[in-house]
C-alpha positions as CSV (number, residue, x, y, z in Angstrom):
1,X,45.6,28.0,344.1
2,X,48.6,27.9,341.8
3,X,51.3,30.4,342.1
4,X,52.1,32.9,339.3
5,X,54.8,32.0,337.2
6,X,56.3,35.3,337.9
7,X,56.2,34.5,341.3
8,X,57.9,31.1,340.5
9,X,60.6,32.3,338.7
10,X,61.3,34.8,341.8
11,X,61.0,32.0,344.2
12,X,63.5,30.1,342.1
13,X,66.1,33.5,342.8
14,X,65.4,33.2,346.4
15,X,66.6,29.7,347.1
16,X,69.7,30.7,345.4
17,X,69.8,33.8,347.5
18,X,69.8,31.0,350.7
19,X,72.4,28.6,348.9
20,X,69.3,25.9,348.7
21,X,70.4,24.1,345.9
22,X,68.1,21.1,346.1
23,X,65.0,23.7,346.6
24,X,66.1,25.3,343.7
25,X,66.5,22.6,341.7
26,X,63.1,21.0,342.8
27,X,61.6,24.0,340.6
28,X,62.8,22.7,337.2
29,X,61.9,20.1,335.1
30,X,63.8,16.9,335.1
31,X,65.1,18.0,331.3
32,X,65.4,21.7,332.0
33,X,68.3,23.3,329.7
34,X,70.1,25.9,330.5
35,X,71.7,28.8,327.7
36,X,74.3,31.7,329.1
37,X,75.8,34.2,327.0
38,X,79.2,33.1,327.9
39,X,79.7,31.1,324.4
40,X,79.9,27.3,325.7
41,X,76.4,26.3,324.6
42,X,73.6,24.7,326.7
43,X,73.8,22.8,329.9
44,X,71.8,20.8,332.0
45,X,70.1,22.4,335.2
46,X,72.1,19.8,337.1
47,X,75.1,21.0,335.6
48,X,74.0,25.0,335.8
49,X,73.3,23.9,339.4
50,X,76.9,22.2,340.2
51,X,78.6,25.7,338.6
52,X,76.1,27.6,341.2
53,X,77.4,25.8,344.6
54,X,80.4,27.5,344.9
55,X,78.8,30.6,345.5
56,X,78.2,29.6,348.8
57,X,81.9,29.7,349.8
58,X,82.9,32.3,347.5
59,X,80.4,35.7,348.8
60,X,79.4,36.6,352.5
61,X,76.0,37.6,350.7
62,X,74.1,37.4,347.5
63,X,70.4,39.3,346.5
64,X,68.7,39.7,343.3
65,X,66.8,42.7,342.8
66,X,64.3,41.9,340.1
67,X,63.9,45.7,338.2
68,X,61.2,44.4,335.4
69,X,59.3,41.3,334.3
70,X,57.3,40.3,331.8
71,X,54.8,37.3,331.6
72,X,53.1,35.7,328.9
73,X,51.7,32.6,328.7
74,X,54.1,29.5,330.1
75,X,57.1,32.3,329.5
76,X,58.7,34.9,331.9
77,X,61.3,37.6,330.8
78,X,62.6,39.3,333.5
79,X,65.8,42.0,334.7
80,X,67.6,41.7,337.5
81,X,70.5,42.6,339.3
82,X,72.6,40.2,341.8
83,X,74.0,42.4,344.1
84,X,77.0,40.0,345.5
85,X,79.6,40.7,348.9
86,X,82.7,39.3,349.3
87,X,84.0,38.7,353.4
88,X,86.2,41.5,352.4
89,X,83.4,44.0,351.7
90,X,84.1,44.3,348.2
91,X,81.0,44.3,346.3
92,X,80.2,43.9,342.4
93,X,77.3,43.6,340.5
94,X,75.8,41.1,337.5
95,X,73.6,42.6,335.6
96,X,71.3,40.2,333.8
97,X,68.8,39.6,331.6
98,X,66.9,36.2,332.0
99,X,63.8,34.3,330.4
100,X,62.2,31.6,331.8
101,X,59.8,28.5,329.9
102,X,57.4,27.0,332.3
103,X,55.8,23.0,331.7
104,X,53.4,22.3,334.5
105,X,54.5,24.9,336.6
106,X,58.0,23.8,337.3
107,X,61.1,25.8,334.9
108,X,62.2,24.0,332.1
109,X,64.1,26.0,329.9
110,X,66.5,29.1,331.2
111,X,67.9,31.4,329.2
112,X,70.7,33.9,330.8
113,X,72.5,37.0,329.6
114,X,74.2,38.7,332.2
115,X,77.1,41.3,332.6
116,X,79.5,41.7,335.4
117,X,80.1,45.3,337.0
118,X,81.7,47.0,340.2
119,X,79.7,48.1,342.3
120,X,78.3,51.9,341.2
121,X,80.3,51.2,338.4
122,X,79.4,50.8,334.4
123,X,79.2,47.6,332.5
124,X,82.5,46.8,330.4
């Protein structure tokens, strides 16, 4: 049986949670695009992935909490938070909204618009 999509895109959260790059970027398309909010345009998913790796070096820890999703058809909307931790302790938050296009059950369009907060603290 096929997973659910919404599973999929959680799944696709999770590898990044375990710094598994390649897993993750087994679940998209070999054309997937990539749009962020941060005003440079789209990107490849190879290139979305390359910006990702540092992570690993950069925070102790990293989990999404997925607050809501929607599903419809080959699409997935979904909230989350990535709650991230620093070997220091320090902790800060990224608030994000991000959608999801599915082609035979592997991600081929991403669409991200997040928002960067201390921990307990309030979007700027």
């Amino acid at each position: 049986m096929e997973r659910d999509l919404g599973e999929n895109a959680i799944q696709c959260l999770r590898r990044l949670e375990a710094y598994d790059f390649d897993g993750m970027r087994a679940m998209f398309t070999r054309a997937a695009t990539v749009w962020h909010n941060d005003g440079k345009g789209e990107q490849t998913i190879d290139e979305k992935v390359g910006q990702l790796k540092p992570l690993a070096g950069a925070f102790d820890a990293l989990r999404f909490e997925v607050t809501r999703q929607f599903r419809k058809g080959n699409e997935v909307l979904q909230q989350q938070v990535l709650h991230l931790t620093r070997a220091d302790r320090s902790r800060s938050e990224v608030h994000a909204t991000v959608y999801f296009r599915f082609e035979g059950g592997l991600i081929d369009r991403m669409e991200e618009c997040v928002c960067s907060v201390p921990a307990g603290g309030r979007p700027a």
